[in-house]
Backbone bond lengths (Angstrom), bond angles and torsions (degrees), N, CA, C in turn:
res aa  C-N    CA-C-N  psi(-1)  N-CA   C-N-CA  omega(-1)  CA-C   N-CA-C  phi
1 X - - - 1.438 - - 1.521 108.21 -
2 X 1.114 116.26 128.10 1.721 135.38 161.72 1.368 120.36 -85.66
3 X 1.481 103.41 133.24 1.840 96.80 170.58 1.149 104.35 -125.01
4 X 1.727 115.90 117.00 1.315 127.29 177.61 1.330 107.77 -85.95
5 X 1.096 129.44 147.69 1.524 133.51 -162.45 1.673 108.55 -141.18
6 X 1.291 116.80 113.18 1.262 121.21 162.64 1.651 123.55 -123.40
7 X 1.321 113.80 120.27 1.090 129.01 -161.10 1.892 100.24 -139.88
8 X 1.555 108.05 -139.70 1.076 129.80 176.84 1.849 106.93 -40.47
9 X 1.623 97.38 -54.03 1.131 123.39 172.85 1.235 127.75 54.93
10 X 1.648 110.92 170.98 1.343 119.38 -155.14 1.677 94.35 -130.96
11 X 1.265 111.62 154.87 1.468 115.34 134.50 1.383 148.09 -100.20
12 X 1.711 102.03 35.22 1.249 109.28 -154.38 1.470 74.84 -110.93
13 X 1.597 123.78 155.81 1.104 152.07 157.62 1.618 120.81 -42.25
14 X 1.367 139.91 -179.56 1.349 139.88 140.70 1.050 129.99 179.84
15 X 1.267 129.12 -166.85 2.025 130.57 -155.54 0.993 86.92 -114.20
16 X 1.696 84.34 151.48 1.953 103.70 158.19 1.820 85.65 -142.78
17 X 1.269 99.56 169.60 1.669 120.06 173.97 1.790 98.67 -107.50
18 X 1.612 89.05 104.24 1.457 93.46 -177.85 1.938 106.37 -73.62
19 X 1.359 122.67 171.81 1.168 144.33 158.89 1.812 119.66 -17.73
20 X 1.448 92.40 -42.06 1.378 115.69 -175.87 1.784 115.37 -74.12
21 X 1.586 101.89 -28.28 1.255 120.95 170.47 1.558 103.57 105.51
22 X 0.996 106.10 -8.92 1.627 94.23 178.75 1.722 117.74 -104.63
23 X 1.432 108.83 170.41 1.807 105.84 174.78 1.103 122.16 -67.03
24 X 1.234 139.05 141.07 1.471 154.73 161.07 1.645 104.05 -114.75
25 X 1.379 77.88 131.38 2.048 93.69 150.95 1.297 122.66 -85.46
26 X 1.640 100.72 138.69 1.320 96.54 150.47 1.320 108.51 -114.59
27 X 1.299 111.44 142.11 1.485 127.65 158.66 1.500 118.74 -47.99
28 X 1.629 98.88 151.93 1.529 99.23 -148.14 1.772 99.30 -101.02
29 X 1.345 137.69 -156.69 1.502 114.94 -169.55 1.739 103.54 -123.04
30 X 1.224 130.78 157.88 1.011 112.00 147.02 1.192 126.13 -62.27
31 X 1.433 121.60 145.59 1.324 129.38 -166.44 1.705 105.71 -67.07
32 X 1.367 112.67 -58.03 1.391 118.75 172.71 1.967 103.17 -40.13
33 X 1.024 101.49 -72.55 1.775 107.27 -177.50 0.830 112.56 -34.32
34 X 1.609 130.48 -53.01 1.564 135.88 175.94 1.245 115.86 -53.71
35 X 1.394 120.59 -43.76 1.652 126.20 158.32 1.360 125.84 -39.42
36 X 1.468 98.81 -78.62 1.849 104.92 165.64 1.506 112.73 -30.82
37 X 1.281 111.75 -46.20 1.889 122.80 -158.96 1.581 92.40 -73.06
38 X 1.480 119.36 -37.96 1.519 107.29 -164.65 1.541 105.69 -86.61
39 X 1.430 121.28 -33.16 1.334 132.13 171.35 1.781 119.57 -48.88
40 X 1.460 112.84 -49.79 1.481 123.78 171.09 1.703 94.96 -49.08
41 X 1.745 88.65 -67.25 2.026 72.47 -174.88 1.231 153.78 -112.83
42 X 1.913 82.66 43.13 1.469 104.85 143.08 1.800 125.42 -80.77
43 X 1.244 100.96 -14.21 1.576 125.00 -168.51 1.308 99.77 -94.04
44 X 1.487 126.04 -46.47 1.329 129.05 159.96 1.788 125.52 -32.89
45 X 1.663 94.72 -36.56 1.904 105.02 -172.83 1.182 99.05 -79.57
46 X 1.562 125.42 -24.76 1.734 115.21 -126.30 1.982 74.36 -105.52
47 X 1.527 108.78 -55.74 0.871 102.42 -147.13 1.882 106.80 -78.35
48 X 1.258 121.45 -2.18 1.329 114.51 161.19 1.122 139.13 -75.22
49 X 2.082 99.71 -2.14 1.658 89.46 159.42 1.456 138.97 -109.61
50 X 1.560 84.44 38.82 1.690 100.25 -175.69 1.596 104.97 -88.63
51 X 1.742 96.91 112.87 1.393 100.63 179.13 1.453 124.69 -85.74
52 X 1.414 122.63 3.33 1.603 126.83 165.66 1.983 110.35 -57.03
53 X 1.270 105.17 87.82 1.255 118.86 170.95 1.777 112.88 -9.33
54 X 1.382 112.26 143.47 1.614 112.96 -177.39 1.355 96.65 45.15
55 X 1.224 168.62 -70.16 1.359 157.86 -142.66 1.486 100.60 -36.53
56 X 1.810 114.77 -87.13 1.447 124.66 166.46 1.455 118.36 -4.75
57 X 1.092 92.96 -90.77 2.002 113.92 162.62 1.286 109.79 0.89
58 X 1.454 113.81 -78.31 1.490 133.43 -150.11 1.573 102.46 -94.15
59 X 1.466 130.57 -4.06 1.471 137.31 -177.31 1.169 85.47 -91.27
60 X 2.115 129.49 -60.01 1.342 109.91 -136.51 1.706 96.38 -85.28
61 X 1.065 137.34 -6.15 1.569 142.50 -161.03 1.975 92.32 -66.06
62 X 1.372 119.79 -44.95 1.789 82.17 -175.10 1.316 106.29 -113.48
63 X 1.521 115.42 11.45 2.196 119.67 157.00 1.249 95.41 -49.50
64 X 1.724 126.69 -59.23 1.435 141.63 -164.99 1.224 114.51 -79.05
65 X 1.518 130.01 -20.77 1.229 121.57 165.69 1.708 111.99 -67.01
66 X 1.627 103.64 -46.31 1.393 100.31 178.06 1.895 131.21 -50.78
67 X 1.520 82.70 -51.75 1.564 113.63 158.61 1.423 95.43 -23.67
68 X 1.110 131.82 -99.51 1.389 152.57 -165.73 1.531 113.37 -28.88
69 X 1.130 85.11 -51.97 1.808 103.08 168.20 1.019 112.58 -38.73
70 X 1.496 111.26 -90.58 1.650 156.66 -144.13 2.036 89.46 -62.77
71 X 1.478 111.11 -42.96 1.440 117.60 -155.90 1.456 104.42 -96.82
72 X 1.902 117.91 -15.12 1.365 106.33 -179.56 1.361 115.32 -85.35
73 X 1.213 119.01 -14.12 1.574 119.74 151.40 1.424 135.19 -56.44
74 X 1.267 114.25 -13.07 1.632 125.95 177.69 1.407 127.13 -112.24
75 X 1.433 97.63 -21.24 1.734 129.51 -159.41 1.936 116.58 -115.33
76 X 1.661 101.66 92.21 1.196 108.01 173.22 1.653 118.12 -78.82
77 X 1.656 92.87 165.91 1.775 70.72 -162.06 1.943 90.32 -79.73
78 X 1.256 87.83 175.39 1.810 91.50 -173.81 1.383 107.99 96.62
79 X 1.625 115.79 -34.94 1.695 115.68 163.31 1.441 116.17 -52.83
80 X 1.915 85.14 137.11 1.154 100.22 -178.91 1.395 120.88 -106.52
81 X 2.056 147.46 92.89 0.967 134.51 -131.10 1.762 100.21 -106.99
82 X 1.244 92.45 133.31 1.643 85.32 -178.49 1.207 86.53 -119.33
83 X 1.716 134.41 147.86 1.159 147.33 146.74 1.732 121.82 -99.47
84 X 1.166 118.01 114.47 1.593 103.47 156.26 0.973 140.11 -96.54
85 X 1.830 129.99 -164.18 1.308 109.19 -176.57 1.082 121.17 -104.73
């Protein structure tokens, strides 16, 4: 298991000790991408507390499509994603 971490953040790359026992890289982010990625989920917090019924709903459907995108390039399955604020 990996824990990808986005916070303050970096675009620098880093290791984990895979399964196998040895180091792996991870590749580091584009800087722009890392932006977009932290912006969605800041947009992700803001916009789930809009209580006008279906509104929420129908905003977060392409934050999360992007999401999906942007994160299946970084994100093995078994990753574990922590975001901060």
């Amino acid at each position: 298991m990996r824990f990808i971490i986005i916070g303050g953040g970096t675009d620098a790359g880093g290791w984990y000790i895979g399964p196998d026992g040895k180091i792996h890289k991870i590749p580091g982010w584009n800087p722009e991408q890392l932006s977009n990625v932290a912006h969605a989920l800041q947009g992700l917090r803001e916009i789930a507390q809009i209580k006008t019924p279906g509104l929420a709903e129908r905003a977060l459907v392409p934050i999360t499509d992007m999401l999906q995108k942007e994160l299946a390039g970084h994100l093995k399955e078994g990753d574990v994603l922590v975001v901060g604020t």
